[in-house]
N, C-alpha and C positions, 0 to 999 in steps of 0.2 A: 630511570627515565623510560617511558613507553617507549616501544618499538612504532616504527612508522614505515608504513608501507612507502616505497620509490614514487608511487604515484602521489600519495597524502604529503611527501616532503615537496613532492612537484606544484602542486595546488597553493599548497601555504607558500611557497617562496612568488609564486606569480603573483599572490594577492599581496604579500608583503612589496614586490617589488614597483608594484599599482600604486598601491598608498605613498610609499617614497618617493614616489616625481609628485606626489601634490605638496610635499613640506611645506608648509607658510600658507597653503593659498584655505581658503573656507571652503571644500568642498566637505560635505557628507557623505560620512563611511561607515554607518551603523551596517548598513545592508551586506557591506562588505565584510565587516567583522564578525557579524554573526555565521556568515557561509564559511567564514576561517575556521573558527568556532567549532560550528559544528564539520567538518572536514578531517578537523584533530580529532574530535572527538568519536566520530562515526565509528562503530562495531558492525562487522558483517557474522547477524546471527545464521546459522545452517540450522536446521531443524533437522531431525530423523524421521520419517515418518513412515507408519504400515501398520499394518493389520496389527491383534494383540497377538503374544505369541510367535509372532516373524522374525523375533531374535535381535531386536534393535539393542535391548539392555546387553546380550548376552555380547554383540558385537563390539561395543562402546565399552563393557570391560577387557575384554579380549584389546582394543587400540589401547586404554589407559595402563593395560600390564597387571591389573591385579581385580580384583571382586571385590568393588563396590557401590556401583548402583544394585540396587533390589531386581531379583528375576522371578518371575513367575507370580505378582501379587496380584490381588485381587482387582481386576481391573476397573471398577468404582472406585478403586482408594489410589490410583496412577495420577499424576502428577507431569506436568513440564516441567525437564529440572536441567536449566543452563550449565554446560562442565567450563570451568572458569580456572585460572590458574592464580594460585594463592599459597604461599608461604606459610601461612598461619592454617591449616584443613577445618573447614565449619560447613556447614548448610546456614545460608541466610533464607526463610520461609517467608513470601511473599502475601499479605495479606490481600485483599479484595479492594480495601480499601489504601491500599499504598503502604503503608506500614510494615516493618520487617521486625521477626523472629527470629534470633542464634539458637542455632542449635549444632552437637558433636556430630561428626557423619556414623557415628553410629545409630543415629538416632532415628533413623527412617520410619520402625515401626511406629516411635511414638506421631512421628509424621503420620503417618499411614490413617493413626484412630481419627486425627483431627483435619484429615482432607477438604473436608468441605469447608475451612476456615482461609486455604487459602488458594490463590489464583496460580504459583507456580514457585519451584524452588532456585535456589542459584546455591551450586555443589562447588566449592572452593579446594583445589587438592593442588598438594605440595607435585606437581605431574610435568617432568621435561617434555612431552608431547604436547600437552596443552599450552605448553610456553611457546611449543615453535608451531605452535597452527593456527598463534594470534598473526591478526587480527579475527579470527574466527573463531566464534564461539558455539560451540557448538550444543546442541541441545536436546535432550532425548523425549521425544514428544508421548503423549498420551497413546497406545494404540487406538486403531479403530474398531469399535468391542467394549471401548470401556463405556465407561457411564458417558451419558449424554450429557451432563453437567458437565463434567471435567474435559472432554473432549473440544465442548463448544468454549470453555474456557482457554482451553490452549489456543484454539482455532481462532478465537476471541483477538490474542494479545499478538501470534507469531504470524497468521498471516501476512498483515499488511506491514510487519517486521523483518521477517525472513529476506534475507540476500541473497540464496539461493537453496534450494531443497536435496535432500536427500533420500528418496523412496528403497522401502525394504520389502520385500516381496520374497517369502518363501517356498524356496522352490517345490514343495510338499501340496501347495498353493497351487499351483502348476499354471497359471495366467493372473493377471491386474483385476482383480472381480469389481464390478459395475461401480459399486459404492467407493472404489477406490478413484477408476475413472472419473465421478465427477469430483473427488476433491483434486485429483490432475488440474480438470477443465479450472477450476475456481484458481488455482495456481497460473496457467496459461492466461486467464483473464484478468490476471494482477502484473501479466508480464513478467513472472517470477522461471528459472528456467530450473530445473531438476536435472537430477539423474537416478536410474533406476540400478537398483543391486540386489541381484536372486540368493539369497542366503540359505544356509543350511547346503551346500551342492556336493558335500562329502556324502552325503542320505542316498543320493541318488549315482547311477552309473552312468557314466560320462555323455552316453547318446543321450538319453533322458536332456541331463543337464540341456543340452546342447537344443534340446526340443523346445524345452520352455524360454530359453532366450530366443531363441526364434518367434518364438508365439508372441512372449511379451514386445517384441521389436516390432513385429506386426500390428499390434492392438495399438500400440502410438501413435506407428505410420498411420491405420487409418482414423483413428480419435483427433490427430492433432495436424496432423500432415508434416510431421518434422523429424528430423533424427534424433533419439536422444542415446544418449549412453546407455548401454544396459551392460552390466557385467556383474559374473558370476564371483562368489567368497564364500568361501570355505572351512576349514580346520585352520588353517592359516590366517587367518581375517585380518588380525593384528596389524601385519604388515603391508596386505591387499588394501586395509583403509586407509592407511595413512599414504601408501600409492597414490589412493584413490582423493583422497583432501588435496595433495596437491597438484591433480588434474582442474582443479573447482577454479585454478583463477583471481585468484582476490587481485591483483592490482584492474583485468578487465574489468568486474563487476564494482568495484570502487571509480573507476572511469565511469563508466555506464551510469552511477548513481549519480555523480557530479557535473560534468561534462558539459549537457545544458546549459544548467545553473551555472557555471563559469561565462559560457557565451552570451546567454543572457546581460548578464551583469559587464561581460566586457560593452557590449552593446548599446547597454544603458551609460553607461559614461562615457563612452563615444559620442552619443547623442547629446549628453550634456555638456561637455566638451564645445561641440558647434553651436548649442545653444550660447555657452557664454562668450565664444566669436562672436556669433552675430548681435548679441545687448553689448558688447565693446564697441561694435562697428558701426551701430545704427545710433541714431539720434535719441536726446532722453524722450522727447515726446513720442517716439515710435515705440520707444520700451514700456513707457506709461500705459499706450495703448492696449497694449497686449499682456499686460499685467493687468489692467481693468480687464479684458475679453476672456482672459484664463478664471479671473475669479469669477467672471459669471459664467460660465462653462461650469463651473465648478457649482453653480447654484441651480443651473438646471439640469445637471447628474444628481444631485440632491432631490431637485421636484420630479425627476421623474422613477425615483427610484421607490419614494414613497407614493405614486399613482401605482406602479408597479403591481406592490406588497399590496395596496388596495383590492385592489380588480387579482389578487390570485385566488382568489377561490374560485372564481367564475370564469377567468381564463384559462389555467392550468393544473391548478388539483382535482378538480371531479375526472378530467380524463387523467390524467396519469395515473389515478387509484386506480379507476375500470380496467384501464389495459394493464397495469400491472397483477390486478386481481383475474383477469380474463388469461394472462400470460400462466399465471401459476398452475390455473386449473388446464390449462391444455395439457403442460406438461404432465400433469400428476394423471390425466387421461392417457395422453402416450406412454406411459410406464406404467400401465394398470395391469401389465402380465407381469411385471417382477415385484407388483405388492401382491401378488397370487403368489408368487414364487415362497417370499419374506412370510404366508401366511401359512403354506405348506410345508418349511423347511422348518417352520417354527420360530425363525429367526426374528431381528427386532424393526416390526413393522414403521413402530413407532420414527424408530433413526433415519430408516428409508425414507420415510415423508418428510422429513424432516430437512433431510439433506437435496431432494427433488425441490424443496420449496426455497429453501434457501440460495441456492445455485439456479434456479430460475427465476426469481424474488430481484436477485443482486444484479442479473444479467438487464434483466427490463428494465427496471431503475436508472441504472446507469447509461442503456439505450435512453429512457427516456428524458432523464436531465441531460444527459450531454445533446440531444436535440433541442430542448428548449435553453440551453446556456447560449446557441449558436443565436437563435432568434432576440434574446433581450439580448446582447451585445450589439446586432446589427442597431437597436434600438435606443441605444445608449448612442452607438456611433453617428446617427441621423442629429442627435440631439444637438452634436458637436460641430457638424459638418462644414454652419455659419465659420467657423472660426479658424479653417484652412486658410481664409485667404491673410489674414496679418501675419499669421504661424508658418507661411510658406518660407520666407525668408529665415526662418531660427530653425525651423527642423522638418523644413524638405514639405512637398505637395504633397506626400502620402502621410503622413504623420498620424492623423488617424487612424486609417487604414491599418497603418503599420503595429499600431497601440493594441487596435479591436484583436490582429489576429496573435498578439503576444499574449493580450488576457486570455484567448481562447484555445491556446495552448495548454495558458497556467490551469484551466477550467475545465481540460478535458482531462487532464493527469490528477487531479483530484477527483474526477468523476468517477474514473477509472478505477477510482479505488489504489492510485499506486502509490501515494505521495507518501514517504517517512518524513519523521524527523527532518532529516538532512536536506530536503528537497523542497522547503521552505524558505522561503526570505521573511517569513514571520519569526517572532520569539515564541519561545517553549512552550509560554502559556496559552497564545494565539494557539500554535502547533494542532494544539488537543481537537481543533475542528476537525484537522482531518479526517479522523477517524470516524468521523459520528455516524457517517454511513455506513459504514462496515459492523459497527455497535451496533445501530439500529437494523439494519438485517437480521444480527443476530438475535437481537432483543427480542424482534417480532417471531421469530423460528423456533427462538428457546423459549423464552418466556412465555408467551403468548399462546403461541399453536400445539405447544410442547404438550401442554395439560390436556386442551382441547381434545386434540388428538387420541392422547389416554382414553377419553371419556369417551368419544364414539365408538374408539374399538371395544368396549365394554357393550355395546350394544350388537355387536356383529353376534349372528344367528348362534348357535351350539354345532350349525351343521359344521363347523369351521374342523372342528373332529372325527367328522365323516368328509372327509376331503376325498377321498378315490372316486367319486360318481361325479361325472360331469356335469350332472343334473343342481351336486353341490357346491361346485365349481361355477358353475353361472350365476348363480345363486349370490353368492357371495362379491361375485365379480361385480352384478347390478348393486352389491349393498356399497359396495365400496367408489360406486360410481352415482349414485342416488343417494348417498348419506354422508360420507366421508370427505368426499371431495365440494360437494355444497356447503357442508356447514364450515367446512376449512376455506372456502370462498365468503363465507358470512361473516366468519371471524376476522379473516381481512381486512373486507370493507370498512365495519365498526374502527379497528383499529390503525388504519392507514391514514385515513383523511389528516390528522393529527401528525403524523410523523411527515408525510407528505409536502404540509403547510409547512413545517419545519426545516424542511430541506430545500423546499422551493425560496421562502424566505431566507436561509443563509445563501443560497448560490446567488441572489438575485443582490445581497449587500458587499458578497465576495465579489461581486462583478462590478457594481457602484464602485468601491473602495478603492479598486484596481484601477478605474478613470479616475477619484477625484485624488490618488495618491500620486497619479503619472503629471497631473496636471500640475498637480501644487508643487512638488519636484521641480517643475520646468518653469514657472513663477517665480519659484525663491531662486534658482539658480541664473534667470535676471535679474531680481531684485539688487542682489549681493553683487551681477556684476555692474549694475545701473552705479551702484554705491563706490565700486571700484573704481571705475569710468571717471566718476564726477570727481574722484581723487585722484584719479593719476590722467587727468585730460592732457596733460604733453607727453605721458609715454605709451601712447593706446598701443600703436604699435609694437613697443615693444611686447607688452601683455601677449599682444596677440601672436604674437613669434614666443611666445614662451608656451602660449597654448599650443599652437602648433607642435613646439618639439614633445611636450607630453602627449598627443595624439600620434604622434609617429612612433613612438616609443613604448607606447599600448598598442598598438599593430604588430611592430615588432616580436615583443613579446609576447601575443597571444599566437602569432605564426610558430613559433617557438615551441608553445608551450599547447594551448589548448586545439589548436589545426593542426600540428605536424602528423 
């Protein structure tokens, strides 16, 4: 039987205990069964992340006790390969397109030739460590160094996955280098929180050591303004990690994931709860009324969602491409001494642009939808506003209000890029929206600018090998500011508008959806009590003393359980 975290048995027993005060009566629990659902099911994936070379493999066998992840391979042929605990040892090989390969764990090499078939492994080993550090799985990521394919494919799946990170930083390394910084930031702007660990610290003599945690403690403080962990591992790692895994927390961050989503949904039954007092309490023609007023609320969320989707190209997509396209190139300007650096050091220019555009890319976007979700909500809400005055009686003068700022809630934490799995009150297959924005960044970064990029550095002068004269140095700096940077603004433009309209049209349906699913909700849960009512018209009262004791008893319990 799985193990279950104290928090996950907490969760499931409050929803279970939710659903048991309603036996007999017709309410609706899909919402609530799927949050159960997925609550049982939730894995908190750890990712390892660093540089190539930083010792992540060598670490991760040093914690499992024996040598067998691959060290030292080619880092075009690395792989994300989840360590999972399993009775039977195989590698399951993840194809691209969802489909899985068996294969023996000795088999890496053969893994190795056919990398680019698939998107990440999952390593199955008979391992008592990996049994007691579920619910966490842990995961040895791509370094940074490998191929830019496999990189953005890991980056791809575990970001917006990941429960909490684990950064490797070798201490030979001697500070967090730039490129590392912003995939920090892109974690920090997922809300994802990390810890940093200086490896290899047997290399160096203890003052040293002692240097670079200091350094890297510094570069957090001021990159992020927060404290994070940073400690040092050694020859001893083994035991220093697994220390170290249970400093990470999993019942906090299993809170932290659900939490909300618990209040939320207490919330919402609460509200329906006095919604079916008050169609007990009221007359049927009062309830008729407001059941007509709800469905035509419900008709004009509909017509103005399609005026919406009309008028977006001319009210919203030509500016959000510009400033996103104006956002990218500023930055790729402000960091036009470290593509000098990447062009001197020999290093890959290509990743640097790549990773500047996409962490600028993601950050605008997501400033700029989550401004424009705020302005079509207010606009949806205007739509409604007629229908405060029947609706005051069933669910309070603010109800609207109340509605506009819980959609805009759900609206900003998809914006944000944070939403899993679990953090949905949609089904699985809904789910797959979330993501789209985090895909499409990367789509636009890998796919797109990825080649581009190739092709104009192809054009940068020869002086690029006479680099010591400042004369070539400027040279170069204007080519990459005059050519680089524009045609990567050009490439944009062409391909934004498209994805753009795409994003603006699903926030604009997620938001509709949001009103006409709150509305229909609160309709049907008249309806049913209209129905009730007109059957049990000598015992209303009683009804209504039976609602009441399951509304004190859902207080109770969530004082209990989700507020204590």
């Amino acid at each position: 039987m799985k193990e279950l975290l104290n928090t996950q048995k907490s969760y499931i027993q409050y929803l279970n205990d939710i659903e048991n005060l309603f036996q007999g009566d017709n309410f609706d629990f899909n919402l609530l069964k799927q949050l159960k659902d997925q609550i049982y099911e939730q894995e908190l994936l750890l990712p390892i992340i660093g540089a190539f070379s930083a010792g992540k493999s060598s670490l991760l066998n040093k914690f499992l006790g024996r040598d067998v992840l691959p060290v030292g391979i080619a880092p075009e042929t690395e792989l994300a390969t989840e360590l999972r605990y399993g009775v039977n040892e195989h590698i399951l090989a993840i194809r691209l397109n969802g489909t899985e390969e068996k294969f023996d764990i000795s088999d890496f090499d053969v893994i190795k030739m056919r990398s680019a078939e698939f998107s990440h492994l999952k390593l199955y080993l008979n391992n008592e460590y990996l049994k007691a550090v579920a619910p966490f799985v842990v995961v040895d990521m791509p370094g940074f160094g490998s191929s830019l394919e496999n990189h953005n494919k890991a980056i791809n799946y575990y970001l917006p996955r990941g429960a909490h990170f684990v950064v490797v930083v070798s201490v030979e390394e001697g500070n967090i280098t730039r490129s590392m910084l912003r995939q920090l930031q892109e974690l920090q702007n997922l809300e994802r929180n990390f810890m940093v660990l200086v490896s290899k610290v047997n290399l160096r003599a203890e003052h040293q050591v002692n240097e670079v945690l200091d350094l890297v403690s510094e570069q957090l403080q001021i990159s992020f303004s927060n404290d994070y962990q940073v400690l040092p591992v050694g020859e001893s790692s083994e035991e220093q990690f697994r220390e170290i895994l249970a400093k990470v927390e999993p019942e906090k961050i299993f809170k932290d994931i659900f939490i909300k989503h618990l209040k939320d949904l207490t919330f919402d039954i609460l509200g329906k709860i006095n919604i079916a007092k008050s169609a007990m309490s009221n007359s049927h023609d009062d309830n008729e009324r407001v059941i007509q007023d709800l469905s035509s609320g419900m008709q004009r969320i509909e017509e103005k969602r399609n005026r919406l989707i009309e008028d977006l190209q001319d009210r919203y997509s030509e500016r959000v491409v510009n400033n996103c396209v104006e956002h990218v190139g500023r930055k790729l300007s402000d960091n036009i001494d470290e593509l000098l650096v990447a062009i001197k050091n020999n290093s890959d220019l290509n990743q640097t642009i790549i990773e500047i555009v996409r962490l600028s890319f993601a950050d605008k976007l997501k400033s700029e939808i989550g401004e424009l979700s705020g302005d079509i909500i207010e606009e949806f809400n205007i739509e409604l506003r007629s229908l405060n005055t029947l609706m005051t009686n069933y669910a309070g003068s603010e109800w609207v209000d109340d509605l506009s700022e819980k959609i805009k809630g759900k609206i900003e934490a998809t914006n944000s890029l944070l939403t899993k799995l679990s953090e949905t009150f949609s089904t699985k297959t809904d789910s797959g929206k979330v993501f789209k924005t985090i895909a499409t960044v990367l789509a636009i970064t890998t796919g797109t600018l990825a080649p581009l990029i190739e092709l104009v550095i192809v054009f940068l002068p020869e002086i690029v090998g006479f680099f010591g004269k400042q004369q070539q140095q400027r040279e170069i700096k204007n080519k990459i500011q005059s050519e680089i940077i524009p045609s990567i603004k050009r490439e944009l433009r062409k391909e934004l508008p498209k994805v753009i309209n795409e994003q603006l049209n699903q926030m604009i349906e997620n938001i509709s959806e949001s009103f006409e699913t709150d509305l229909s909700q609160k309709r049907e849960v008249i309806k049913q009590m209209q129905k009730e009512r007109d059957e049990k018209l000598h015992n209303i009262e009683e009804e209504i003393n039976k609602l009441n004791a399951i509304e004190k008893s859902i207080i109770s319990l969530s004082e209990n359980t989700i507020y204590a």
